[in-house]
LOVEXKE-190820 format. One record per residue: residue number from 1; residue in one letter; x, y negated, z negated of N, C-alpha, C, O in turn. Coordinates in steps of 0.001 Angstrom, whole numbers. Last residue first. Layout:
N
   seq   type       n.x       n.y       n.z      ca.x      ca.y      ca.z       c.x       c.y       c.z       o.x       o.y       o.z
   NUM      A         X         Y         Z         X         Y         Z         X         Y         Z         X         Y         Z
...
***
This chain:
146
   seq   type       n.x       n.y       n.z      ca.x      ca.y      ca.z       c.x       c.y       c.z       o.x       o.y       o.z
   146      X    -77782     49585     58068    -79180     49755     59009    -77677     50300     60477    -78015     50611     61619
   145      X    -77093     51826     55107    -77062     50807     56026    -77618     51038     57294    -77924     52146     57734
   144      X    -77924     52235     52201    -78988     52657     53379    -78669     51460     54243    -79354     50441     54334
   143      X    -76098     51636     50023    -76228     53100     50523    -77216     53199     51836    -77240     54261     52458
   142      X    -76487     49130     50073    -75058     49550     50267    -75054     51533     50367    -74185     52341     50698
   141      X    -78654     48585     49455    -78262     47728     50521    -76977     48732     50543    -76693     48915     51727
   140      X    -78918     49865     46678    -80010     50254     48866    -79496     49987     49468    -79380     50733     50440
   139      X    -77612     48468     45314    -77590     49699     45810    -77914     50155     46917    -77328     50695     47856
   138      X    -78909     45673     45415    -77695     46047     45622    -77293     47372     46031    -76640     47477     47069
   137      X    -81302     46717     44125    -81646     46160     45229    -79972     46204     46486    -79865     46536     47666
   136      X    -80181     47438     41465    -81006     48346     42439    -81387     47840     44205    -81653     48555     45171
   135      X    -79463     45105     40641    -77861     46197     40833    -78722     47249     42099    -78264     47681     43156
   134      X    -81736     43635     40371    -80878     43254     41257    -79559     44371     41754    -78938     44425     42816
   133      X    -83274     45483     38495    -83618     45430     40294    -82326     44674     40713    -81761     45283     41620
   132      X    -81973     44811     36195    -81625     46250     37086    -81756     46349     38240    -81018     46913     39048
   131      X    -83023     42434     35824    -81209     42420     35550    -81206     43547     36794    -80714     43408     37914
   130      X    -85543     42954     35684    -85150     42237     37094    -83753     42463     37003    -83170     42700     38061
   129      X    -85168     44222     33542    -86024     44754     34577    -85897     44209     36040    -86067     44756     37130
   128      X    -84804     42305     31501    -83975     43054     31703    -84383     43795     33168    -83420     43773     33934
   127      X    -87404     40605     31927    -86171     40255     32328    -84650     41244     32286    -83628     40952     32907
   126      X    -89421     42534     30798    -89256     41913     32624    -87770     41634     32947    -87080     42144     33829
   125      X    -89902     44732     29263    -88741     43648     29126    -88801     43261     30588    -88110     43833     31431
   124      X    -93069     46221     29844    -92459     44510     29418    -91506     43922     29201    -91604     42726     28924
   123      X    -92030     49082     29735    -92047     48404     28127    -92280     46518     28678    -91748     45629     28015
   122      X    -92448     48535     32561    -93215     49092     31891    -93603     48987     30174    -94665     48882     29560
   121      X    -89826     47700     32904    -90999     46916     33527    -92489     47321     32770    -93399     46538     32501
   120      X    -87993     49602     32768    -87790     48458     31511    -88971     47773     32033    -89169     46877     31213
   119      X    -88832     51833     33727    -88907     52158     32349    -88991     50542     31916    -89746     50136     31033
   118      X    -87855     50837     36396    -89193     50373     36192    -89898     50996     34789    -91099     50847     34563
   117      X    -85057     50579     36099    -85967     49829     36172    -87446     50344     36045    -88031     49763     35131
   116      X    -84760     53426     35870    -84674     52672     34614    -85200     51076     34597    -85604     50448     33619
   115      X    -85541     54561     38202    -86374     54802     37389    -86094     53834     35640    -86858     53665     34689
   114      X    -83557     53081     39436    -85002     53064     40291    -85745     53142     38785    -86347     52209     38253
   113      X    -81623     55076     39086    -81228     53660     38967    -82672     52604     38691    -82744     51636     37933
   112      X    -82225     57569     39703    -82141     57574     38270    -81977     56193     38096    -82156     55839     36930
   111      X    -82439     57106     42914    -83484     57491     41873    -83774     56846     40483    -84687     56130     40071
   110      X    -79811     56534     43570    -80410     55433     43466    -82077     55738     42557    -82683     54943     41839
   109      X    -78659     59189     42693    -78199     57765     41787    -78957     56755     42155    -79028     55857     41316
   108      X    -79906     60928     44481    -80416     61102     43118    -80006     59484     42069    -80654     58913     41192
   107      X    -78654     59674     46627    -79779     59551     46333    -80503     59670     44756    -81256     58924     44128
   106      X    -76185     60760     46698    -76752     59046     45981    -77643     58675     46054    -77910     57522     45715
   105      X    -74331     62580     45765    -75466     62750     45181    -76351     61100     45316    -76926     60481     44421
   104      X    -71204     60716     45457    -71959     61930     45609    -73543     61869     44994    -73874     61248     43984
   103      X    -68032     58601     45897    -69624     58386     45453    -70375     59862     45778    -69822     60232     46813
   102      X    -65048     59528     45145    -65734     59544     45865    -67822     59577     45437    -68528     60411     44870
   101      X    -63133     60099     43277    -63096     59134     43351    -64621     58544     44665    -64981     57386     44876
   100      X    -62095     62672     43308    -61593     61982     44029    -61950     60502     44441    -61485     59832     45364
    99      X    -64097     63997     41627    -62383     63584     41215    -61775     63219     42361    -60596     63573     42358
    98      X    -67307     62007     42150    -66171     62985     42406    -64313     62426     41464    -63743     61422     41036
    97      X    -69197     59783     40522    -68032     59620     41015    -67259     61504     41475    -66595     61956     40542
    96      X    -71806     59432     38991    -71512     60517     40547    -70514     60197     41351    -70604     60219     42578
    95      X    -70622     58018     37143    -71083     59374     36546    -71022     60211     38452    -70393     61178     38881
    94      X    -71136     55791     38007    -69743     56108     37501    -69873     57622     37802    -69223     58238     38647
    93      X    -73817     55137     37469    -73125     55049     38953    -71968     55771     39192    -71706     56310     40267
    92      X    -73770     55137     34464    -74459     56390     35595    -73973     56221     36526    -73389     57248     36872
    91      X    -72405     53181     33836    -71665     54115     33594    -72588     55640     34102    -72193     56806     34098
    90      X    -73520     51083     35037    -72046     51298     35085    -71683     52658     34811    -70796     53249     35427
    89      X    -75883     51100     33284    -76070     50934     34814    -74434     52062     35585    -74332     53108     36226
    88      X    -74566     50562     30793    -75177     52001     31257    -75707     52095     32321    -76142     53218     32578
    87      X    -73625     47945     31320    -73035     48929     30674    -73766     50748     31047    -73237     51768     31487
    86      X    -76254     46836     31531    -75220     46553     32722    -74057     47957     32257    -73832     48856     33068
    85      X    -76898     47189     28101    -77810     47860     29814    -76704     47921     31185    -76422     48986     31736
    84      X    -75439     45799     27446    -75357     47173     27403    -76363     48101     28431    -76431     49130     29104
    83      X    -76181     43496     27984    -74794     43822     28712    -74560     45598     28532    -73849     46375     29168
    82      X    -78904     43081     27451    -77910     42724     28880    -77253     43514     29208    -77316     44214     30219
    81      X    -78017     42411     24945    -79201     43941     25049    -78635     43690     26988    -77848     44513     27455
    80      X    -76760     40478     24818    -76151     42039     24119    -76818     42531     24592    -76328     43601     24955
    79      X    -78216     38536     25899    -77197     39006     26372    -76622     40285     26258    -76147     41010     27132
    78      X    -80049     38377     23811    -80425     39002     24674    -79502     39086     25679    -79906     39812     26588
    77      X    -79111     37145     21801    -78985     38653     21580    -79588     39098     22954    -79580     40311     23161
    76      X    -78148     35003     22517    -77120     35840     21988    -77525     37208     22106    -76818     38180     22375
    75      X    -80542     33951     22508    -79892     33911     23837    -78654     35027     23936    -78277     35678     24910
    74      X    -81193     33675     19425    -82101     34647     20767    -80991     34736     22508    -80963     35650     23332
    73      X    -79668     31830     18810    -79482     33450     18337    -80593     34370     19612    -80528     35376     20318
    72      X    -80218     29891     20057    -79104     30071     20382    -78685     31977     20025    -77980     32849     20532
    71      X    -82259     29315     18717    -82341     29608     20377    -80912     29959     20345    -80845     30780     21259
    70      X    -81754     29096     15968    -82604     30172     16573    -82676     29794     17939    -83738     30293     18314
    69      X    -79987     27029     15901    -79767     28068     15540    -80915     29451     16189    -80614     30509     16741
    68      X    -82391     25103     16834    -81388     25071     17484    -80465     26798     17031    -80381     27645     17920
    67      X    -84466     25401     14845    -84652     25895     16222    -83513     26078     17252    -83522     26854     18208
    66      X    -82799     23907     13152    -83200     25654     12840    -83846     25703     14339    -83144     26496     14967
    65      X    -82778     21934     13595    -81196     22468     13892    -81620     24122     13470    -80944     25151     13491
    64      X    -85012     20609     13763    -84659     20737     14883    -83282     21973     14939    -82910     22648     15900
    63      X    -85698     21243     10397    -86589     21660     12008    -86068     21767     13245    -86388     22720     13956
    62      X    -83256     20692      8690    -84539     19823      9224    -84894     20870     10393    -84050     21131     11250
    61      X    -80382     20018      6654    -81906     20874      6266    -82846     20035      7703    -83041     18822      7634
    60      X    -77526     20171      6923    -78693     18917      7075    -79865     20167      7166    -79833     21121      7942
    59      X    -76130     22376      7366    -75902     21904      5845    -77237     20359      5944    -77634     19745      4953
    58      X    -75662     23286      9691    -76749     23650      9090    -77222     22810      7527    -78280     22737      6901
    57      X    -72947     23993     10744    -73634     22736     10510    -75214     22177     10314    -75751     21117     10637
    56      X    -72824     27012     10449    -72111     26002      9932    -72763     24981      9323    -73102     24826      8150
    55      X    -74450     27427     12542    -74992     27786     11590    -74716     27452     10188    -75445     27456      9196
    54      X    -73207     26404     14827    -74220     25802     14750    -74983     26286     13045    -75857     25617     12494
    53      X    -71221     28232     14733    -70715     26529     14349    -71832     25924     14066    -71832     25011     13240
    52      X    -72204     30582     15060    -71410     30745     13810    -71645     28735     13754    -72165     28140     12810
    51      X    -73148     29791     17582    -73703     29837     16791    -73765     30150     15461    -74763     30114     14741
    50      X    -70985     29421     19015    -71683     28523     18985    -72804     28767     17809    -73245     27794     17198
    49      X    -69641     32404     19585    -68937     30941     18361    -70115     29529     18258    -69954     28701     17361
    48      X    -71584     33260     20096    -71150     33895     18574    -70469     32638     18201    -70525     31984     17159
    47      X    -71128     32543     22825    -72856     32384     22026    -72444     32283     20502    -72874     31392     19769
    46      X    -68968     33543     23378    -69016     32243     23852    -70264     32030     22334    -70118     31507     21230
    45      X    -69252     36276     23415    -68022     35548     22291    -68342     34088     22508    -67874     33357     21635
    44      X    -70898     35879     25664    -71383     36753     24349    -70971     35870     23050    -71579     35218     22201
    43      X    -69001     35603     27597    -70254     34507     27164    -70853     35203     26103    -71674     34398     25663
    42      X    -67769     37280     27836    -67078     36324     27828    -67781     35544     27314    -67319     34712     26534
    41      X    -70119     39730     28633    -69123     39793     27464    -68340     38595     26897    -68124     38606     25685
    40      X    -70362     38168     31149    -71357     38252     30103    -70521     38846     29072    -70107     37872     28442
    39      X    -67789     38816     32391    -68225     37650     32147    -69588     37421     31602    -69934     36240     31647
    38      X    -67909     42252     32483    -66709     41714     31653    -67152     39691     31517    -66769     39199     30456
    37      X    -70043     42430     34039    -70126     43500     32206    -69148     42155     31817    -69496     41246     31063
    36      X    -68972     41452     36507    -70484     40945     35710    -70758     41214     34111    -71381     40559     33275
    35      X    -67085     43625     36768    -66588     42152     36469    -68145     41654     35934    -68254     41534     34714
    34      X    -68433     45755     37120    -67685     45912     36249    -67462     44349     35963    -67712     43937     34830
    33      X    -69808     45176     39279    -70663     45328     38220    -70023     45331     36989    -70595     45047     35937
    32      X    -68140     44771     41298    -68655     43637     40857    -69525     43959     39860    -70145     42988     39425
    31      X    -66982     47394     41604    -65958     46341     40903    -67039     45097     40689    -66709     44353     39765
    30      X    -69200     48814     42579    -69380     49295     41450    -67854     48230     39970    -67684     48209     38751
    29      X    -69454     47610     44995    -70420     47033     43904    -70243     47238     42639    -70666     46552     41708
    28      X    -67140     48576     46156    -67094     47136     45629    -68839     46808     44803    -69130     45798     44162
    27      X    -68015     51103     46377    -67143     50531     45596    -66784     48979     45043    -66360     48490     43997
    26      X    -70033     51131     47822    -70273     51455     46670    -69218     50993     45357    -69365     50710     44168
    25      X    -69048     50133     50369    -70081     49465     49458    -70070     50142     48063    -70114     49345     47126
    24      X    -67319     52807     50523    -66600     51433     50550    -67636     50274     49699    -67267     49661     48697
    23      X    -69209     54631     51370    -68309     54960     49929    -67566     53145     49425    -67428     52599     48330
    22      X    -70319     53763     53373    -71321     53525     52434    -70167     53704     51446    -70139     52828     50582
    21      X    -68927     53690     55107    -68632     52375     54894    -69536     52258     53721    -69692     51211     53092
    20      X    -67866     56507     55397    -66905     55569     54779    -67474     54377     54527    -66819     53687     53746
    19      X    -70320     57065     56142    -70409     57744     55139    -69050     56803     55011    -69353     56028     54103
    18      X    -69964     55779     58730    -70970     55337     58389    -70999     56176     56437    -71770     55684     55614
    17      X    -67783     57332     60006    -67571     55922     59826    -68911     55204     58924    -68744     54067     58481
    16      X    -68990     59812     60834    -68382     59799     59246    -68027     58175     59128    -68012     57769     57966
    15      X    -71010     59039     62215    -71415     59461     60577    -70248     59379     60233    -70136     58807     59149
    14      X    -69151     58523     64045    -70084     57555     63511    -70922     57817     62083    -71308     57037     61212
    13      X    -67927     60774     64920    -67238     59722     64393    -67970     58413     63842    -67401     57464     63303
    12      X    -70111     62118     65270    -69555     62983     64252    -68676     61307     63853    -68778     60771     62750
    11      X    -70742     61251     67877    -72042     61136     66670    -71330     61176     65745    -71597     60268     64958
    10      X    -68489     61205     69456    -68927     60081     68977    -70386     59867     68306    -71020     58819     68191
     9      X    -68598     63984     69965    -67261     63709     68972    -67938     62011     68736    -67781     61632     67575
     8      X    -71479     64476     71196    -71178     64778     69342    -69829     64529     69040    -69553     64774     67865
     7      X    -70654     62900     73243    -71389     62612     72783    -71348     63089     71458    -71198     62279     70543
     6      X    -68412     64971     74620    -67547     63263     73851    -69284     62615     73319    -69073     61491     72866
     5      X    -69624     66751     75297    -68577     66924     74314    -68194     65338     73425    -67898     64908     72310
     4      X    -71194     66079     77491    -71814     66672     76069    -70802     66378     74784    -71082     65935     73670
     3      X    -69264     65509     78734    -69697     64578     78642    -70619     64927     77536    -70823     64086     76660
     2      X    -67902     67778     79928    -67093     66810     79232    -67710     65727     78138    -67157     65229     77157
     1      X    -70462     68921     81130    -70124     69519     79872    -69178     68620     79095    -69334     68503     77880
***
């Protein structure tokens, strides 16, 4: 009977060591998603000044410096569309935070995570679509440890 006993006190101490280490992943993904928002934001202001300067030095009329202005504006904007996505990644994950700070419901969060990828795969933004699989791929890993 001793021995029944110390088998569910060492199931019980393993789920819950296993529900701490998922809250713990969650957390540090949810600081590296925050820092990823904040160095694409860095590079945003980065794009804007390059391409305020590049738009500047526009004053030579020719083909190359308008393509140059226009790659530079496309790169710009597809950062923005990026970051606000990374931004609303952030702020659903956020969303099944408890007032204590505690991850809940994470299945449903890897669902709703799941499903915005493959909304953006479906319109064809691939590349935003992979942005998400990676936070999504990140997720699994940190909610379904082996």
């Amino acid at each position: 009977m001793g021995y029944q006993s110390s088998n569910n006190k060492d199931a019980i101490m393993s789920v819950v060591s296993k529900e701490y280490e998922i809250q713990e992943n969650l957390i540090v993904l949810i600081e590296d998603l925050q820092n990823c928002i904040y160095d694409f934001k860095n590079r945003i202001a980065d794009y804007s000044q390059l391409y305020n300067k590049a738009r500047n030095q526009r004053s030579q009329p020719g083909e190359q410096s308008e393509k140059l202005v226009d790659q530079i504006g496309e790169k710009h904007t597809f950062l923005f569309y990026k970051v606000e996505l990374l931004d609303y990644l952030f702020e659903i994950i956020s969303d099944y935070r408890d007032g204590n700070g505690l991850f809940q419901n994470l299945v449903d969060m890897f669902d709703q995570v799941k499903e915005i990828m493959l909304e953006h795969a479906e319109k064809e933004h691939y590349e935003l679509a992979a942005t998400v699989k990676k936070w999504y791929d990140r997720l699994a890993d940190a909610i379904y440890i082996k």
